[in-house]
DRENMARMI-925791 format. One record per residue (C-alpha): residue number from 1; y, z, x. Coordinates in pm, 1 decimal. Layout:
> NUM | Y | Z | X
...
This chain:
> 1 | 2169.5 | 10193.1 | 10398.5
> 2 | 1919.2 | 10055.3 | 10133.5
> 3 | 2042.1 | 10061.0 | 9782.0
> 4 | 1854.7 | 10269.7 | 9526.5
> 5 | 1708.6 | 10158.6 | 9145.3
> 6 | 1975.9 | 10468.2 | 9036.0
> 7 | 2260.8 | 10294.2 | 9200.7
> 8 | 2439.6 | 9978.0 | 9076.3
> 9 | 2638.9 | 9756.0 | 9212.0
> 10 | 2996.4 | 9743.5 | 9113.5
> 11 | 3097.6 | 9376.9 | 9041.7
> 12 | 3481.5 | 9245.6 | 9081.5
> 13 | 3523.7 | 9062.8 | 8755.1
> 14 | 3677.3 | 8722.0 | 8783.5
> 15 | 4035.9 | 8683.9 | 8566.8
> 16 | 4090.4 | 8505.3 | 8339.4
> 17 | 4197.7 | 8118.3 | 8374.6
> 18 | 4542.5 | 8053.9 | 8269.3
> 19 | 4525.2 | 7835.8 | 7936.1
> 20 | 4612.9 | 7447.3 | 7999.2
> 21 | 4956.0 | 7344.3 | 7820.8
> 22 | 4861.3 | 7120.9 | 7539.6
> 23 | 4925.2 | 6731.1 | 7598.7
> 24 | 5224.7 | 6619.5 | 7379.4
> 25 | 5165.6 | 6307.1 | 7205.3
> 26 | 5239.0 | 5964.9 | 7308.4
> 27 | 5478.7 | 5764.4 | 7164.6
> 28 | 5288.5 | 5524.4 | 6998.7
> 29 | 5106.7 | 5833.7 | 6857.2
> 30 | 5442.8 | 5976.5 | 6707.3
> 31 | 5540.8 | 5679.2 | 6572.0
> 32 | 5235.9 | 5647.4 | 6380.4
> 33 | 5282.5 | 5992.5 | 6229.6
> 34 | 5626.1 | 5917.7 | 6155.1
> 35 | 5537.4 | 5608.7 | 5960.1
> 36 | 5260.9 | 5789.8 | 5805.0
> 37 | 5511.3 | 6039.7 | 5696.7
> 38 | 5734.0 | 5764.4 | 5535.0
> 39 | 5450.3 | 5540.1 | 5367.3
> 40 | 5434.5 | 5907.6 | 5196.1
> 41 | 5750.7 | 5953.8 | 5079.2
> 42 | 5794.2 | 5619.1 | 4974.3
> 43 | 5480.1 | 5651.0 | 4759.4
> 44 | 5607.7 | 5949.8 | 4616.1
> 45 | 5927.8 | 5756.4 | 4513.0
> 46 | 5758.2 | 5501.6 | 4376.5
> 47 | 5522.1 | 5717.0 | 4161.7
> 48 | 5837.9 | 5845.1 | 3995.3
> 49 | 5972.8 | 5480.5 | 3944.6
> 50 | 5660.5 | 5405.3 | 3781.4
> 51 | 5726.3 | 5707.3 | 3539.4
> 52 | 6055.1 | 5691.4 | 3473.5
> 53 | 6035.6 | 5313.8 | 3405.9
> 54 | 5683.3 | 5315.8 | 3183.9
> 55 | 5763.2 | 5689.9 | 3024.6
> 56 | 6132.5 | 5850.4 | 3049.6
> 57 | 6282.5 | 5503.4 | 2929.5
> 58 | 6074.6 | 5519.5 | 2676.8
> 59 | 6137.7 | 5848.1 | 2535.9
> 60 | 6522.9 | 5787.8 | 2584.3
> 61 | 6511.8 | 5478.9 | 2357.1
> 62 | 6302.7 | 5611.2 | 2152.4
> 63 | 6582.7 | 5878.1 | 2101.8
> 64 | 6841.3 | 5608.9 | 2058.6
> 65 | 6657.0 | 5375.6 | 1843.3
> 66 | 6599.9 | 5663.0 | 1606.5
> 67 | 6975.4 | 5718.9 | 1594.9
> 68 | 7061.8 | 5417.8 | 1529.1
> 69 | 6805.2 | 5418.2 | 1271.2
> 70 | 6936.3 | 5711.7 | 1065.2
> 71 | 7271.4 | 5530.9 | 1076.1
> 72 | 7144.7 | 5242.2 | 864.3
> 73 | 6929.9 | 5445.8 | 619.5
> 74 | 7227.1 | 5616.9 | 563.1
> 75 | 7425.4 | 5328.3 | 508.4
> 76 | 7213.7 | 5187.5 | 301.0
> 77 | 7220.5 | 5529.0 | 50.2
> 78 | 7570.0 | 5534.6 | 49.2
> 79 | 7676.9 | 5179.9 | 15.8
> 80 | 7734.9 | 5012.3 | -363.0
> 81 | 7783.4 | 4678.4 | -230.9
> 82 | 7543.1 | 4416.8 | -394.2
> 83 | 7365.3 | 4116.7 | -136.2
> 84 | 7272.7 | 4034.5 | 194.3
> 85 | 7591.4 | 4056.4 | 341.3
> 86 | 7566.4 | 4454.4 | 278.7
> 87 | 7273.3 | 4482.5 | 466.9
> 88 | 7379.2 | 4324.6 | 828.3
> 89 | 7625.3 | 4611.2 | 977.1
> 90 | 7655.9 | 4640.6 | 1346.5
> 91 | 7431.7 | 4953.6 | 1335.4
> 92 | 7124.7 | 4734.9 | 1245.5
> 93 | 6934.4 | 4476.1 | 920.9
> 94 | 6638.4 | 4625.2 | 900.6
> 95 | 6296.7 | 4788.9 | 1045.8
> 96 | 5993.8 | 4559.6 | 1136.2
> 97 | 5665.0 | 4730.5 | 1039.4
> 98 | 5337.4 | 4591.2 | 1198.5
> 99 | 5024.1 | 4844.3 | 1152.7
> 100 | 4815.6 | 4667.7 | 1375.7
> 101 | 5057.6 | 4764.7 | 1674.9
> 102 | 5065.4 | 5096.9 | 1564.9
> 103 | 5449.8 | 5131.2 | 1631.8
> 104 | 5597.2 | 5270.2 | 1362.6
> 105 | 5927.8 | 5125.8 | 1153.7
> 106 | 6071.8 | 4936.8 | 1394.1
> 107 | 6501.4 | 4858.9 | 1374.9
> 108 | 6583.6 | 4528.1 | 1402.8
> 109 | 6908.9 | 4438.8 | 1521.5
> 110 | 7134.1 | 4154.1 | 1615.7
> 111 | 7051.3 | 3976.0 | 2006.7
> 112 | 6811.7 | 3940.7 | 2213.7
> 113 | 6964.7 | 4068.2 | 2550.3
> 114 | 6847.1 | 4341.0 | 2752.5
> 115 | 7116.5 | 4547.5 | 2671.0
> 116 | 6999.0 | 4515.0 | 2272.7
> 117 | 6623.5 | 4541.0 | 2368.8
> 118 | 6702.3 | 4869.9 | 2597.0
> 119 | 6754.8 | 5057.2 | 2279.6
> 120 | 6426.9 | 5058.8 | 2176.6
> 121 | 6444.4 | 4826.8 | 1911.4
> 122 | 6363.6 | 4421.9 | 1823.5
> 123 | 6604.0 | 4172.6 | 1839.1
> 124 | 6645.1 | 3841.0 | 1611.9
> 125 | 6744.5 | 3543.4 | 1802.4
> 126 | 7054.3 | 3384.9 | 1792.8
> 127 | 7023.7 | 3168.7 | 2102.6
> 128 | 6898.6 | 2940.4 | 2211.0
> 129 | 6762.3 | 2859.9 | 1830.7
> 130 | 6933.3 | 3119.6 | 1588.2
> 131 | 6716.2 | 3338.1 | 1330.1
> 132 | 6697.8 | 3250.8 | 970.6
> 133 | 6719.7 | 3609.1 | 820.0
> 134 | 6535.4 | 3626.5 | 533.6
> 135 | 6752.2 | 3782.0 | 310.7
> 136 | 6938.1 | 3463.8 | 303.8
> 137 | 6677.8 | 3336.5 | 91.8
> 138 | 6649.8 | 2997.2 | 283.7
> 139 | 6392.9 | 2845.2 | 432.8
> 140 | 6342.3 | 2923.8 | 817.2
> 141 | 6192.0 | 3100.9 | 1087.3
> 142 | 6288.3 | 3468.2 | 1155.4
> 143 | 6274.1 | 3493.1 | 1501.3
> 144 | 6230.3 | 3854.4 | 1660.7
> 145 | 6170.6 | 3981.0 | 2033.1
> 146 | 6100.1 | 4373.0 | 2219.5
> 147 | 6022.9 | 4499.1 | 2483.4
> 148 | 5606.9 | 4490.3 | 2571.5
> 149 | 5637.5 | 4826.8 | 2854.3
> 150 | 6002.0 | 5047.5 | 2893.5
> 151 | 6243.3 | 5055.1 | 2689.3
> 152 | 6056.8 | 5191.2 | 2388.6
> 153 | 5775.4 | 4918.8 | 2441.1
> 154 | 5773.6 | 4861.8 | 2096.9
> 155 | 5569.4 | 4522.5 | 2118.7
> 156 | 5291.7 | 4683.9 | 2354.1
> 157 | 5002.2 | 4655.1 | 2180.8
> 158 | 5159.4 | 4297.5 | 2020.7
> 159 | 4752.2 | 4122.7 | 2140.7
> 160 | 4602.8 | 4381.9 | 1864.5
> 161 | 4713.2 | 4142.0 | 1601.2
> 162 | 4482.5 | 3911.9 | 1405.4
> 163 | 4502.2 | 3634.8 | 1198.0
> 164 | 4565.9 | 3733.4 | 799.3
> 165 | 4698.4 | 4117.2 | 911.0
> 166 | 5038.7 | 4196.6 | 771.9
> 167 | 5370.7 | 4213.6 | 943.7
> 168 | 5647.3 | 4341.9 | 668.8
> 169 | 6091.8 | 4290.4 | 731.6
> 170 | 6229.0 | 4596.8 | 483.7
> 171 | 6550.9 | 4567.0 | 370.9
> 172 | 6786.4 | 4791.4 | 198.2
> 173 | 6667.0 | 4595.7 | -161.3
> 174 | 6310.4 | 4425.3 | -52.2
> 175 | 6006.4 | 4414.8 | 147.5
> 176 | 5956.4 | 4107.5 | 320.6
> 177 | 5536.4 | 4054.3 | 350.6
> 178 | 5425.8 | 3831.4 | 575.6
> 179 | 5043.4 | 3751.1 | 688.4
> 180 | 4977.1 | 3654.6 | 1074.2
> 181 | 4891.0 | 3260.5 | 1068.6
> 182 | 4842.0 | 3163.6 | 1432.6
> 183 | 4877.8 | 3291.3 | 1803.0
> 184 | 4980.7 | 3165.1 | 2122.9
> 185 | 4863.7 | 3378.3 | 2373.4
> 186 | 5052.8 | 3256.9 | 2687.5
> 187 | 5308.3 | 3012.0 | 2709.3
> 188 | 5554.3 | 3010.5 | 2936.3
> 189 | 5872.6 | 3179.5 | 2934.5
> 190 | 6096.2 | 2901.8 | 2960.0
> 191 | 5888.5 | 2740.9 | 2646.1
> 192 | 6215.6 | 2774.3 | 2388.3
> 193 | 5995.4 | 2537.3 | 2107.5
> 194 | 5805.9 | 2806.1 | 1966.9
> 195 | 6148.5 | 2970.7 | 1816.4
> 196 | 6237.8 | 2630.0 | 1661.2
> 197 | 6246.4 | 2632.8 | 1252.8
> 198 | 5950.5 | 2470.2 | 1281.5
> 199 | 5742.0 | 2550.1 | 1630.9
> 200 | 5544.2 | 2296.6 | 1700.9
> 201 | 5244.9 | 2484.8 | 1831.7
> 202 | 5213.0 | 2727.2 | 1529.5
> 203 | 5039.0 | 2426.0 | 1331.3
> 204 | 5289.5 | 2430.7 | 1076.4
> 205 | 5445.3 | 2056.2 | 971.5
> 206 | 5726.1 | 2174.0 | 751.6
> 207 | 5983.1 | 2393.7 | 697.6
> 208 | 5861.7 | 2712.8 | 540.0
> 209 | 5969.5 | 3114.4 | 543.2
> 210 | 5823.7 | 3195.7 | 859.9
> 211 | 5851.1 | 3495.3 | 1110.3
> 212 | 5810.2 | 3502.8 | 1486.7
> 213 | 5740.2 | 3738.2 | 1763.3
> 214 | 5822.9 | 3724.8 | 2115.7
> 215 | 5734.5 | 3939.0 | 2420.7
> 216 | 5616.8 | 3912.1 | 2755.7
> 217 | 5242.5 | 3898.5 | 2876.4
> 218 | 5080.7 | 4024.3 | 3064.6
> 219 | 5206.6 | 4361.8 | 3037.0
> 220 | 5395.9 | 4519.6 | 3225.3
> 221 | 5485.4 | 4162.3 | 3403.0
> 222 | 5731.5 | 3912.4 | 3271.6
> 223 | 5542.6 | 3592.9 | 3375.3
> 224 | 5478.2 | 3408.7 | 3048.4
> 225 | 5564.1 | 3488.6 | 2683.3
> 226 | 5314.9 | 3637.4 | 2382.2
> 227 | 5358.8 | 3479.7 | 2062.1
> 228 | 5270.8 | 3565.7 | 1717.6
> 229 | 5365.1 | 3339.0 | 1396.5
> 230 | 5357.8 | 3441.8 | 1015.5
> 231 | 5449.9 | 3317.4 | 688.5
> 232 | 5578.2 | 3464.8 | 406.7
> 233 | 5348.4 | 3576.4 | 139.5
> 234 | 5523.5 | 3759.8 | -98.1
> 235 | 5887.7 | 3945.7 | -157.1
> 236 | 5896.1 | 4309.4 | -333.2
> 237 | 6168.7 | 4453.7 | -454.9
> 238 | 6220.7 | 4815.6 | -306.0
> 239 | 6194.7 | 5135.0 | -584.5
> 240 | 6463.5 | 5407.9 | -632.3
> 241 | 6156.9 | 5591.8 | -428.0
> 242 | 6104.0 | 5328.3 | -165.7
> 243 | 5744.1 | 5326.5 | -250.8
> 244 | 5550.5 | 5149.4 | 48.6
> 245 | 5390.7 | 4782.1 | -7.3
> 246 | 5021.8 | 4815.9 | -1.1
> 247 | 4947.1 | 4664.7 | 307.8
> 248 | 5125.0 | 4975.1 | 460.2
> 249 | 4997.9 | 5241.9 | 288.6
């Protein structure tokens, strides 16, 4: 029997197919993931080298030097004892100022190793050419050396020094002014001449009260060695106020 327009067809819907299991990965595709993963993690870590090494050892010398620092400006209120020999305790001789590096007073103590330097502080030679200290009076070369990154960096902007700006060594009874005669941008690190009384690349041809700084170039690399000669200018005697010298007011 015909179908009529009125009637409709009833229609046996089709199920639905069964969803396909999803292909696992092949091995060489897992073991690129996992080294992916890993490439990450070890970036990570060394991010936080990075800042620990260029920040936190900063701030943690930084908190050291200033200790240290306090110790020897309190030494030198309380202690009656006239001369130089007053003035070199174990604690520190003095603090380095240098406007142009924009570092602040600067302690300067005995040695040049790392475990000195770590402290967040400059060290005066005493190997392989020892420092003349100035205090003594006599006629030498006053040989200093920081760190350029870590550590305090407090030789990291050393290359913003010119030719005639100040670098001034205070003391518990003077301030030492010296002016910025020559620079040696690179030498190499093994190049022990340019700590000699008399360095032979600083132009210099006799003995004289000279000062020297050492640290390494380029930053954040220990390659070659950034030097920075000046000669003394002028000694002041320091006030019951410790007024500043002009060239660091």
């Amino acid at each position: 029997m015909a179908a009529t327009a009125d009637e409709t067809e009833e229609h046996t819907a089709a199920p639905d197919p069964e969803p396909a299991e999803p292909r696992r990965p092949g091995r060489i595709a897992q073991a690129v993931s996992v080294f992916g993963e890993l490439l990450i993690t070890v970036g990570v870590l060394l991010g936080l080298f990075v800042v620990y090494s260029l920040w936190w050892t900063n701030v943690l010398a930084d908190r050291k030097a200033d200790r240290q620092a306090d110790k020897v400006r309190e030494h030198w209120a309380q202690s009656k004892d006239p001369g130089p020999g007053a003035l070199d305790t174990k604690d520190g001789v003095g603090f380095l100022h240098v406007p142009a590096m924009k570092n602040g007073s600067v302690l300067v103590e005995k040695g040049t190793s790392t475990d000195v330097l770590n402290n967040g502080v400059a060290g005066y030679y005493t190997d392989p050419v020892e420092a003349m200290l100035p205090m003594t009076g006599k006629k030498g070369n006053f040989t200093l050396a920081a760190h350029r990154d870590g550590h305090g960096a407090k030789f990291h902007n050393i290359d913003k020094l010119r030719k005639g700006d100040p670098i001034v060594f205070e003391t518990r009874d003077d301030w030492y002014v010296y002016k910025v005669a020559s620079i040696l941008p690179e030498t190499s690190k093994y190049d022990v001449g340019v700590v000699d009384a008399v360095p032979r690349e600083s132009g210099w041809k006799k003995p004289g009260h000279y000062i020297t700084l050492t640290t390494c170039t380029p930053v954040y690399t220990s390659r070659y060695r950034y030097i920075v000669w000046g000669e003394l200018v002028r000694v002041q005697k320091v006030d019951s106020k410790r007024t500043l010298p002009p060239e660091l007011r």
